[in-house]
N, C-alpha and C positions, 0 to 999 in steps of 0.2 A: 719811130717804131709804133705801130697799132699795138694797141693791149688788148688782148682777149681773156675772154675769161672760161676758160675750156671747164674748171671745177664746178660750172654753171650749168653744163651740159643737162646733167641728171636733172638739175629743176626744171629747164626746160622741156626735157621726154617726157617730165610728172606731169606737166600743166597740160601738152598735148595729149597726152592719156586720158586726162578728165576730159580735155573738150571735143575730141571726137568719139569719146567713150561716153558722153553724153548725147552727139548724133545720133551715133550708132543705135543706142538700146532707148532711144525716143519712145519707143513702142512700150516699155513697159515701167518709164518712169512717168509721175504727173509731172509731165514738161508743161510747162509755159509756152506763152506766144510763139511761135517759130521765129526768125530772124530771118530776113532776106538771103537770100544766096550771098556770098560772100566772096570777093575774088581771090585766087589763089596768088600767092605773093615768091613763087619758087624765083630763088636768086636773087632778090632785091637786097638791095647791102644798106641797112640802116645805123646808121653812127649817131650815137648820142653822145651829148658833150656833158661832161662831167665835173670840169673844171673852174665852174661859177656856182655852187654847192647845190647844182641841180638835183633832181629826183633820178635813180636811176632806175634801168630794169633790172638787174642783177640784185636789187635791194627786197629782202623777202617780209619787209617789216609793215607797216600801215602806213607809214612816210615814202614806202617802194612803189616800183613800175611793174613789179616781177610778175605778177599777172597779166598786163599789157605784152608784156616781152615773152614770155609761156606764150601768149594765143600769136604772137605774128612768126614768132618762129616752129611753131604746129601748121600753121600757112607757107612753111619753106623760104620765110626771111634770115636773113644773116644781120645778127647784131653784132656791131663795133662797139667799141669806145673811140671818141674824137681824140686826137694827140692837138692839141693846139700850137705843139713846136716845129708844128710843118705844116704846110697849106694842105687844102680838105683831098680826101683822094679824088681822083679821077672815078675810079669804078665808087662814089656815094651816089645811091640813087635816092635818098633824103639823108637831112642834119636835123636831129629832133634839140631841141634844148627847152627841157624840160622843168619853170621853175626856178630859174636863178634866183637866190636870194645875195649874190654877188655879183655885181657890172660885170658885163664885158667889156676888157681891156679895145683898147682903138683896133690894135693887132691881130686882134680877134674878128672883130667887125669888118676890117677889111679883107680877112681871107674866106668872111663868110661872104660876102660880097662879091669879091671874086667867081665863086662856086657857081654865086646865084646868078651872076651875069653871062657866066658861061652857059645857062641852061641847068643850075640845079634847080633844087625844091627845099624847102625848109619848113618844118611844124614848130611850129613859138606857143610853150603856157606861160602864161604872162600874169604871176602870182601877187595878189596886193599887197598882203600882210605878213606879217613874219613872227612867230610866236616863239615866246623862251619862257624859262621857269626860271622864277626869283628864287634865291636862299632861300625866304621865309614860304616856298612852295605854292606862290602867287605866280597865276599867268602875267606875263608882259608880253604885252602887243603893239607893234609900233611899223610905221611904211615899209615896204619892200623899196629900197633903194634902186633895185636893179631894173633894169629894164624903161625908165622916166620918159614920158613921150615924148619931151620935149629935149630930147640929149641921144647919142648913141644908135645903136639902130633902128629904133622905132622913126627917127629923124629920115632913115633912110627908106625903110618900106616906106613911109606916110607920102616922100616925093614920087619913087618908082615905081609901089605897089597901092596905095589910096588907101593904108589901113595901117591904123596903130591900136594899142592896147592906151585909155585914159587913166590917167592919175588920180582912179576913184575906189569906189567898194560898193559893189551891187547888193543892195539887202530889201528886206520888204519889212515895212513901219508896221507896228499893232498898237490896237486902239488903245494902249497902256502906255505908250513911246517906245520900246523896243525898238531894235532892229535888228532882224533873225539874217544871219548871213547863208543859212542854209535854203535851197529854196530851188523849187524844178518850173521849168522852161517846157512849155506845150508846142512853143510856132518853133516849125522848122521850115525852111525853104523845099519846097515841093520839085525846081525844076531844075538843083544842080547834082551831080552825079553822087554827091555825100551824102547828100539827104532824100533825094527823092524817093519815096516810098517809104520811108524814117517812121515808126510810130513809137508807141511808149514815152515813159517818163525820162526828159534830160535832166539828172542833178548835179548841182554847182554847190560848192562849200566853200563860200568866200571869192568871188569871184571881180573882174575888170571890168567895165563895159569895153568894147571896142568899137574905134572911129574907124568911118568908112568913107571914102569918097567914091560915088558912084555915076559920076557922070561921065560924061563920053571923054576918054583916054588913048593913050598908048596902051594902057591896062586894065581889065578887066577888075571891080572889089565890088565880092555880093555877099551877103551876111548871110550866116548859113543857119542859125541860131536867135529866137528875139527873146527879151524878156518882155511882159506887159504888166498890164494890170497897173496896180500899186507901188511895183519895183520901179528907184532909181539909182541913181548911183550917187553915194556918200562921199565927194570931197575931204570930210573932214571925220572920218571916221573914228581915225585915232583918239580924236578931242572927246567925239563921244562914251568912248569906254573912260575915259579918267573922267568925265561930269554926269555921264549917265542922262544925258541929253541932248536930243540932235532934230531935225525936221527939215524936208526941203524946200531947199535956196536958188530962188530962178537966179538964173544967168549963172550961176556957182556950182550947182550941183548939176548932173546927168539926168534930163527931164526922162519920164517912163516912155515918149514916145521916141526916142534915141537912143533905145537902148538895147544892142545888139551883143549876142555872148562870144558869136565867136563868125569872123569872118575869113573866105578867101578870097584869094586874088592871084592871076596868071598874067604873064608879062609878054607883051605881043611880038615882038624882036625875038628876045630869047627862048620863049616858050616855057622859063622860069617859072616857080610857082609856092604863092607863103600862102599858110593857112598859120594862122593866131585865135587862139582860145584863150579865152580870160583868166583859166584857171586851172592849177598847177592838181589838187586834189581831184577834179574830174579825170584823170586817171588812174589816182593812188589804190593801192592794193585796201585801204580803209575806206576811201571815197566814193568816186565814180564806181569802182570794179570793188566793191565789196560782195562778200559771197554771205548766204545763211540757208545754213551752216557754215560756219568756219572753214576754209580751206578745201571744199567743193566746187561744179561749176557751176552751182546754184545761182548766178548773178544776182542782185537786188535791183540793178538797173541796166538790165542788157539792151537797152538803147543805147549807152554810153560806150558801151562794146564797141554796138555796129557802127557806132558813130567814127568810133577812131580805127576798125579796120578799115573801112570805106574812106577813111582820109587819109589815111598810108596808101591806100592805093588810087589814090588820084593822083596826089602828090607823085609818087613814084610814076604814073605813066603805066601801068601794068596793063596787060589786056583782059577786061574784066569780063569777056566772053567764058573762059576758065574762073569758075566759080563752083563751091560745096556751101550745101545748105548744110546751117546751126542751127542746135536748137537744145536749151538748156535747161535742167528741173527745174521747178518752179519753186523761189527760196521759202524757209519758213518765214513767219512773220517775224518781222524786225522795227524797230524804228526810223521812219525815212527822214528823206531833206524836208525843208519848207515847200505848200504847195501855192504855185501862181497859174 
């Protein structure tokens, strides 16, 4: 049995309220940048899986999607929740899983496998770290278990898709030894359908790098997202917050010129297709899709916006000839990510 969540309804007509309520009256608010036309997503049936203590979109907290899931169902998407006690449906035009900070079971894997050999599509954030509060009201942070390149389904995109999320933590060093795990992405790929004509800030809070193989396949994997500069990726991050010192380690660490945020890849048979992002809060209602003001459609990074409608709708297969232009007020000032 699918779960829906009908008492969601209203959040949903709120969000779409603000964000074509924001189109609309463009003219007499200080908007921002415009945002590219944006494709209409009427009938796409998106199921997110819930069941590995993913992010959902029904979650209206700063750990939620629920502003992610407001703007796709304002676009005429249908959100599920995955049932994992039955193979994926037939009518899923994507499987989002958002975030696990718990494995997928084998069971899992293979009915996502299924889906995806039949011709689905699947969006993976693929989250490093995992934070909890001690008793004594001290952070603990410690690996994301879930998701391990070298185990489970990253095992299996990496064979039939050329793309896994690595077993790192993307951060940028300062001249003090830090390492800020906040931190914005300027390259975007210019000539695939997600990003081409992409401008603004991408921000990452804690983020994977992802492995790509790109040479000539059965499959298509093109990074869609780079970091540069200074950024690499920290093997050993954890060790760093309990000694408060870390520096990169050739051959161990993710060199800066390897380092990519978030790749796709399309499967030439099936016509299948995975997109993987390194990180789970470049969605969150705190993160990626934070608004200032509070609870407006003010974005702080409406790149990440367009980033992730434009990849539901590649994913999905939509015809992006049917598109309405965004366009959102311009947030107050706030505090941003790290800049690269």
């Amino acid at each position: 049995m699918i779960r829906r969540h009908p008492g969601y309804l209203l959040q949903f007509i709120a969000v779409a309220a603000l964000l074509l309520g924001a189109a609309a009256t463009a003219s007499r608010l200080q908007a921002g940048p415009p945002l590219q036309d944006v494709p209409r997503l009427d009938g796409v049936r998106i199921y997110f899986s819930e069941g590995n203590k993913e992010a959902s979109p029904f979650d209206r907290s700063g750990d939620g999607l629920s502003r992610w899931g407001g703007l796709l169902a304002s676009l005429g998407a249908e959100i599920e929740v995955l049932d994992w006690r039955r193979d994926i449906p037939a009518d899923a035009d994507l499987v989002v899983i958002a975030g696990p900070t718990k494995d997928l079971d084998d069971y899992q894997s293979a009915r996502l496998w299924s889906y995806l050999k039949g011709g689905g599509a699947l969006l993976v954030l693929a989250d490093p770290l995992v934070f909890s509060i001690a008793e004594d009201g001290s952070t603990l942070v410690e690996a994301n278990k879930a998701l391990q390149a070298a185990r489970g389904l990253f095992i299996l995109t990496w064979a039939d898709y050329g793309l896994r999320a690595r077993d790192d933590v993307v951060v940028m060093p300062s001249g003090e030894g830090d390492l800020a795990l906040d931190v914005i992405a300027r390259g975007a790929r210019a000539d695939h359908p997600v990003t081409a004509g992409l401008t603004g800030d991408l921000a990452f809070f804690g983020a994977r790098s992802v492995d790509f193989d790109a040479s000539v396949q059965a499959f298509s994997a093109t990074p869609l997202i780079f970091g540069g500069g200074t950024l690499y990726g920290e093997t050993a991050y954890v060790a760093y917050v309990e000694v408060g010192e870390a520096a990169y380690t050739a051959n161990q660490d993710t060199a800066p010129d390897a380092l990519a945020l978030a790749v796709a890849a399309e499967e030439s048979t099936s016509g299948s297709r995975v997109l993987v992002i390194g990180d789970r809060d470049f969605a969150t209602n705190a993160g990626g899709l934070r608004t200032s003001p509070p609870n407006t459609a003010a974005f702080v990074y409406p790149a990440n916006v367009e980033f992730l409608l434009r990849a539901v709708a590649w994913l999905a297969g939509v015809d992006e000839t049917a598109t309405i232009p965004l366009s959102f007020p311009t947030p107050a000032p706030t505090p941003a990510a790290g800049t690269e």
